[in-house]
N, C-alpha and C positions, 0 to 999 in steps of 0.2 A: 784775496783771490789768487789760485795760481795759474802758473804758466798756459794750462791745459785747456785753465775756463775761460781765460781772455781770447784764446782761439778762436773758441767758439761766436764771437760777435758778428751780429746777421751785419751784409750788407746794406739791409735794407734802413736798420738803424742809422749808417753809417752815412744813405742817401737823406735820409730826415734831418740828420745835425748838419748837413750841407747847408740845404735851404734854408732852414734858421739862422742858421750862422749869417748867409746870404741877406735874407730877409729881416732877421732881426723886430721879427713881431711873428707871434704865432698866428691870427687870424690873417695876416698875406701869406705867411707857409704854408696854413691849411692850405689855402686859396688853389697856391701855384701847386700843390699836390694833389690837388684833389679832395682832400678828409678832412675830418673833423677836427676841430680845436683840441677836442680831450683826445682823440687819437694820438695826435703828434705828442701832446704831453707826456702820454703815456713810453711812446721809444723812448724819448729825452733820455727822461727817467731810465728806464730799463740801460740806456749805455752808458748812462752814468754809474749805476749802481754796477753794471759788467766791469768799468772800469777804476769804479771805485775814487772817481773823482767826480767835483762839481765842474760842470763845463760853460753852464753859461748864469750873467751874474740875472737876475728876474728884475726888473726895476716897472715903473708907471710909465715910460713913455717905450718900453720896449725890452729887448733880451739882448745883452753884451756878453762878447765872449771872456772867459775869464784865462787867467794864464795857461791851464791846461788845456782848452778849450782852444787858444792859440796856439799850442801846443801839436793838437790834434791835426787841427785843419789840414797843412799839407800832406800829410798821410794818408786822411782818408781820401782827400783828391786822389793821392797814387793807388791806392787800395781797391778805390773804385771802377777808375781808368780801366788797371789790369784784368781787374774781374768781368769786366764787357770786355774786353781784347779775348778773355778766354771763352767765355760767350759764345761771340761770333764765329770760332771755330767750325764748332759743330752745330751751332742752331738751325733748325727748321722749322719752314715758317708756319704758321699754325693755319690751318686753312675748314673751309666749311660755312654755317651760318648759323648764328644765333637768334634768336625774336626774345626781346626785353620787355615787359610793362612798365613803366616809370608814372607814377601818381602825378596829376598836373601840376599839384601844388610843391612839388618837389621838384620839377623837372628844372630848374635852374639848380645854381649849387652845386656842391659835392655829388650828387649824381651825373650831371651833364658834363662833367671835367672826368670822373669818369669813364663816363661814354664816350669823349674825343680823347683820352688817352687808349683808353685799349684800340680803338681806331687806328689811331697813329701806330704802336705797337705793334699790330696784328692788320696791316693792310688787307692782307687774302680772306679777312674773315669779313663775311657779310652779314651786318648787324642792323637788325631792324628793329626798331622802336616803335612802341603804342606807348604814346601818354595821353593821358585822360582819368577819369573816375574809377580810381583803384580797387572802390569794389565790385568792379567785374571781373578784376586779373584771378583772383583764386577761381574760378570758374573757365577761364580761359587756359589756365593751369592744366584741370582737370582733363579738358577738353581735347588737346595740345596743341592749344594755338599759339602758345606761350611757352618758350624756355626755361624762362626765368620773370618775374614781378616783385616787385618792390609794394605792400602795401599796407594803407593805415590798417588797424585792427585792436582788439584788445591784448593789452601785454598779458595776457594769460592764456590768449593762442599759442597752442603747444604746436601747431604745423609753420615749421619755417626754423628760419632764427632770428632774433629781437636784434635787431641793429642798432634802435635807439629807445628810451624811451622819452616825454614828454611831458608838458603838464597841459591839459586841455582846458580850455578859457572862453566864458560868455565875453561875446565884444561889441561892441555899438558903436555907432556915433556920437560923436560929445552933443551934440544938441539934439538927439534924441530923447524926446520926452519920454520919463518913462512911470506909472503910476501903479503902486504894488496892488491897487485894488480891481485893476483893469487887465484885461487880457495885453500877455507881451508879445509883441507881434516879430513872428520865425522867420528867418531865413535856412531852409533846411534843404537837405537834398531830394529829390523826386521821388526817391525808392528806400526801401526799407534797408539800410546799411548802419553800422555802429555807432558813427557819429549822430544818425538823426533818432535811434533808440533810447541812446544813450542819453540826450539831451532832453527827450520828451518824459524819460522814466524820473530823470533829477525831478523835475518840476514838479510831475503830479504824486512825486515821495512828499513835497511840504505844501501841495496845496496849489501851490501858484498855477494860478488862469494864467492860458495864452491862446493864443492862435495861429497858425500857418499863415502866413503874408503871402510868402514869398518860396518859390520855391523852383531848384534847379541842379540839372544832370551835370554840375561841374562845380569847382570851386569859384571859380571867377564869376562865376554868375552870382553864387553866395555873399563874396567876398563887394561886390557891386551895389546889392541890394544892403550891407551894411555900412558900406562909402556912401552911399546915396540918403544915409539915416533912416530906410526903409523901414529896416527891421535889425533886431538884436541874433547876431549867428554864435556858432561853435567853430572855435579853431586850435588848433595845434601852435602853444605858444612861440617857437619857430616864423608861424608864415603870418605871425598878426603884422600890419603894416601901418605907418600913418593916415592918417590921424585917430584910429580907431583909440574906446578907452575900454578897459577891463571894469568888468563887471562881477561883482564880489557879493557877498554873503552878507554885507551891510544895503546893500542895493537888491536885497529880496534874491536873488541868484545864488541858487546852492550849487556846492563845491564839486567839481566831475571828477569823473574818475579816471587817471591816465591815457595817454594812447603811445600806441608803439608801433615801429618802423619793423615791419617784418618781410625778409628776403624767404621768398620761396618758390622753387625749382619742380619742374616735372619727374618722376621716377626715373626716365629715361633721360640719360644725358651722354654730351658730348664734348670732346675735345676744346672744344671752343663756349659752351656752357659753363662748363667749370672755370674756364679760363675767366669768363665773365663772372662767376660766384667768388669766386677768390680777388678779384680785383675788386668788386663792391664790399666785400667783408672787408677788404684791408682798409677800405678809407673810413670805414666805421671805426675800426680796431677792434675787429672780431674777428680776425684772423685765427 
């Protein structure tokens, strides 16, 4: 690599091998940044190969830094320093208001570290949050009650951009009896949205009896009625939680089909929209 292309090394990289370096495990980096595991992997990567060395060694209890990697560290401290000294020059402050939809089952996480960072960031902007059952936000979209939403859907929604995608999973209770000749009793959502489509169409493609138990305008109501061994639900492997167990195709449950994390914005945007679109892609790494 030459002189011209190592120049060019974003910041923001620069901010990422901090925190690891600091943290020394990538899921407390993600944590204190914001973004995903694969995110962060992804810059590592990218400033490594910018600079054409290995910086940190990858081991089982964590990420050490390696002699270049030591190497590194006080530089990008000064590198960084400067670069906000030059900042603060001329920066102004972003001002106005955005309105977010954030899916409930999401709203911990990488979203909500988001949300109290641009916060922090951008004081003067006034950011208001709906979270709740994300298939309303494309509708609220339309409508413009919403700036910006974060929502589940099919990874083959072409309106938006795919932030993540997932493997979606039958879950129950371990002591849920369950008998492939007998109706399986749903935990589904009140209204006709992807997930509760999605999961009624698997079933009657091989046959399998079931029946609606259960059913509720939220996840937590879902996810309740399947703690409680109520009923068997659908979830985004992500937000499954103890002591739920998966549910497989030897257990009469056929196989679903992905879901994916889709960010999408009203036509009309602003100053402080954007500002918020670009701060949720980056902790994706969709930047």
């Amino acid at each position: 690599m030459n002189k011209n292309e190592r120049s060019r090394i974003e910041s923001d990289l620069l901010q990422t091998f901090l925190i690891v370096a600091e943290a020394r495990n990538l899921t407390r980096a993600a944590d204190g940044l914001g973004r995903t595991q694969s995110a962060i992997s992804v810059q590592i990567r990218k400033l490594e190969d910018a600079l054409s060395v290995k910086l940190f060694h990858r081991e089982a209890r964590g990420m050490t830094l390696t002699e270049a990697g030591e190497t590194l560290l006080p530089a990008a401290k000064r590198a960084l320093s400067e670069i906000d000294r030059i900042g603060d020059l001329f920066a102004k402050p972003l001002l106005g208001r955005v309105r977010v939809g954030i899916p409930e089952d999401y709203g911990t996480g990488v979203l909500e570290k988001v949300l109290a960072t641009f916060a922090a960031r951008h004081p003067a902007v006034e950011v208001i949050v709906r979270c709740g059952f994300s298939g309303r936000f494309p509708n609220a979209i339309e409508r413009g009650e919403l700036d910006l939403a974060v929502h589940a859907a099919d990874p083959l929604d072409r309106v938006g951009t795919v932030l993540l995608t997932e493997r979606t999973i039958w879950v129950a209770h371990p002591e849920l009896k369950l008998d492939p000749a007998e109706p399986a009793p749903l935990a589904l959502f009140d209204r006709d949205c992807w997930w509760r489509d999605s999961a009624i169409k698997a079933l009657e493609r091989i046959g399998r009896p079931y029946r609606i138990a259960y059913t509720s305008e939220s996840i937590s109501g879902v996810k309740a009625a399947i703690s409680a061994g109520l009923a068997v639900g659908v979830l985004a492997e992500s937000t499954v939680e103890p002591p739920m167990r998966v549910l497989r195709e030897s257990d009469h449950f056929p196989a679903l089909p992905p879901s994916a994390l889709i960010l999408r914005r009203r036509e009309a945007v602003t100053e402080a929209s954007l500002a918020m679109e670009a701060a949720i892609r980056s902790a994706f790494g969709t930047a």
